[in-house]
N, C-alpha and C positions, 0 to 999 in steps of 0.2 A: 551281102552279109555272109557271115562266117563263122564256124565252132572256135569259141575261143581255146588258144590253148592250152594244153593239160590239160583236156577231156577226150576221152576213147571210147569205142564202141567196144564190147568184146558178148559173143554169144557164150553163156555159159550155162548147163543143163538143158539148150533150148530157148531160154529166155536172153533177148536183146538186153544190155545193161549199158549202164551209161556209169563211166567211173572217172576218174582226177588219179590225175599221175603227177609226179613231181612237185614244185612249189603248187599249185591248185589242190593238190590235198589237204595242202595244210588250211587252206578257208573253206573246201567241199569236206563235209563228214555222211557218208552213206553212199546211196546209187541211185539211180532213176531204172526204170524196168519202162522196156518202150516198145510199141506193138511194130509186126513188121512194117505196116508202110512206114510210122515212126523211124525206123531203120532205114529205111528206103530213101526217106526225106533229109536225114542225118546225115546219110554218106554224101548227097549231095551239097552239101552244107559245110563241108568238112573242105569242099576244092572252091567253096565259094559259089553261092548262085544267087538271083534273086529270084521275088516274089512270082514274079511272069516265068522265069526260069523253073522253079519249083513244082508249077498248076503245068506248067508243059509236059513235064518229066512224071507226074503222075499221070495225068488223063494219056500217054501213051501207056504206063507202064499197069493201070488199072481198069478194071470196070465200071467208072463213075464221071457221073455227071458233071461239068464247069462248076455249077455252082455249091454240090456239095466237097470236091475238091478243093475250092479257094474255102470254103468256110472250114474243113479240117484243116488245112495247110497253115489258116490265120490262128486257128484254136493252138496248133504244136509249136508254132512261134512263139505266140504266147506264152505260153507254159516255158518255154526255154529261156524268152528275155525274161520271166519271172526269177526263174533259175540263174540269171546271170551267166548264159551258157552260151550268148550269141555277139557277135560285136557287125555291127555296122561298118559299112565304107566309108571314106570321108568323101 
């Protein structure tokens, strides 16, 4: 899975944002505000990874356990295929 694109990360005053560039602007209207692992999880997203890919690259890059890992990782996905902001492999 993948950030679809025209969507950016950019930190601005501090806070991680999520904005639409180019044609994606014109159907995204505002930002998403996203916490660092949010961030963390996004840039990996952004070169393509999957689910197993994801839970690997936090549980090295964090202090948390398998299972509350996969259940944040499944929650930000969420919230992102709500948003229209992730596209699948075929």
């Amino acid at each position: 899975m993948k950030i679809k694109e025209g969507y950016i990360l950019r930190q601005v005053a501090g806070n991680n944002i999520v904005i639409a560039v180019g044609d994606a602007a014109v159907d995204f209207n505002g930002l998403i505000t996203i916490n660092s692992a949010g961030a963390f999880l996004w840039n990996r997203l952004t070169e393509g990874a999957t689910e197993e890919e994801l839970l690997d690259a936090m549980l090295a890059e964090y202090d948390v356990d398998r299972d509350t890992a996969k259940k944040d990782i499944d929650e930000f996905l969420e919230k992102l295929q709500k948003a229209d902001l992730i596209v699948y492999d075929a």
